[in-house]
C-alpha positions in Angstrom: 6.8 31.0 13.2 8.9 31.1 16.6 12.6 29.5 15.8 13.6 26.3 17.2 10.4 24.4 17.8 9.8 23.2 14.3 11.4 19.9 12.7 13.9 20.1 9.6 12.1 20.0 6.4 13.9 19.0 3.9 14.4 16.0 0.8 13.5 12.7 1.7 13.2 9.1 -0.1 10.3 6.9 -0.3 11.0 3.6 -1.6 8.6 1.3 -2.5 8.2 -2.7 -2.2 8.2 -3.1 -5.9 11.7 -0.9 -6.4 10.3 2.1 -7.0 12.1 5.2 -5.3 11.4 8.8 -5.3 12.1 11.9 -3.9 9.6 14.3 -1.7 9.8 16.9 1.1 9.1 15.3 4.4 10.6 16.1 8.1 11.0 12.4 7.7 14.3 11.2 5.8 13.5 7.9 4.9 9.9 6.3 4.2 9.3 2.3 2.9 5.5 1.9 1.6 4.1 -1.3 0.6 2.2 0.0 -2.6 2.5 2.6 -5.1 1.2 3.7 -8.2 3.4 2.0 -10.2 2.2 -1.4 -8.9 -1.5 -0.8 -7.5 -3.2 -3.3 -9.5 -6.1 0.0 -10.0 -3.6 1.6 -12.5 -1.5 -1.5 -13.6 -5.0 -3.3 -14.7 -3.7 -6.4 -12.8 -5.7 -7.9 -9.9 -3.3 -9.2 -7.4 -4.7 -11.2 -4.8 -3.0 -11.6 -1.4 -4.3 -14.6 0.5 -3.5 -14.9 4.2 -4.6 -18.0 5.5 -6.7 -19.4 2.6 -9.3 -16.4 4.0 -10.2 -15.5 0.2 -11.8 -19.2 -0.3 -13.2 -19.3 3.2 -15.3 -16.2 2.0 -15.5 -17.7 -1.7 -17.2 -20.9 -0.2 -19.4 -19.7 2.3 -21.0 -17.0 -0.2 -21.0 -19.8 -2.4 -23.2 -22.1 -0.2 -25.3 -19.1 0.5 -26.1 -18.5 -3.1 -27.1 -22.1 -3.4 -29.6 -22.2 -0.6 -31.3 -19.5 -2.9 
């Protein structure tokens, strides 16, 4: 490798939403994520629904109306 180009690699911290922190190897210090595996509902066994703008039961109703007409 030439010297000088590369970034520092060295510890870093990612912290998740739900309070989870660990530590990794990045050239980044510092990295917030929104999900991990602690609270993904695929590993907790938890289905967590997040509903923007009622866009869930928009889809809900009109598949719902769909399956009717059949």
């Amino acid at each position: 490798m030439k010297k000088d180009i590369h970034p520092s690699y060295g510890p870093a911290t990612v912290t998740c939403a739900c309070g989870k922190v660990w530590e990794i190897k990045s050239t980044r210090k510092e990295y917030k994520v929104g999900i991990c595996a602690e609270c993904h509902p695929f590993f907790t066994g938890k289905q967590k629904l997040v509903d923007i703008a009622g866009r869930v039961e928009k889809f809900r109703r009109r598949y719902d109306k769909a399956a009717i007409k059949k």
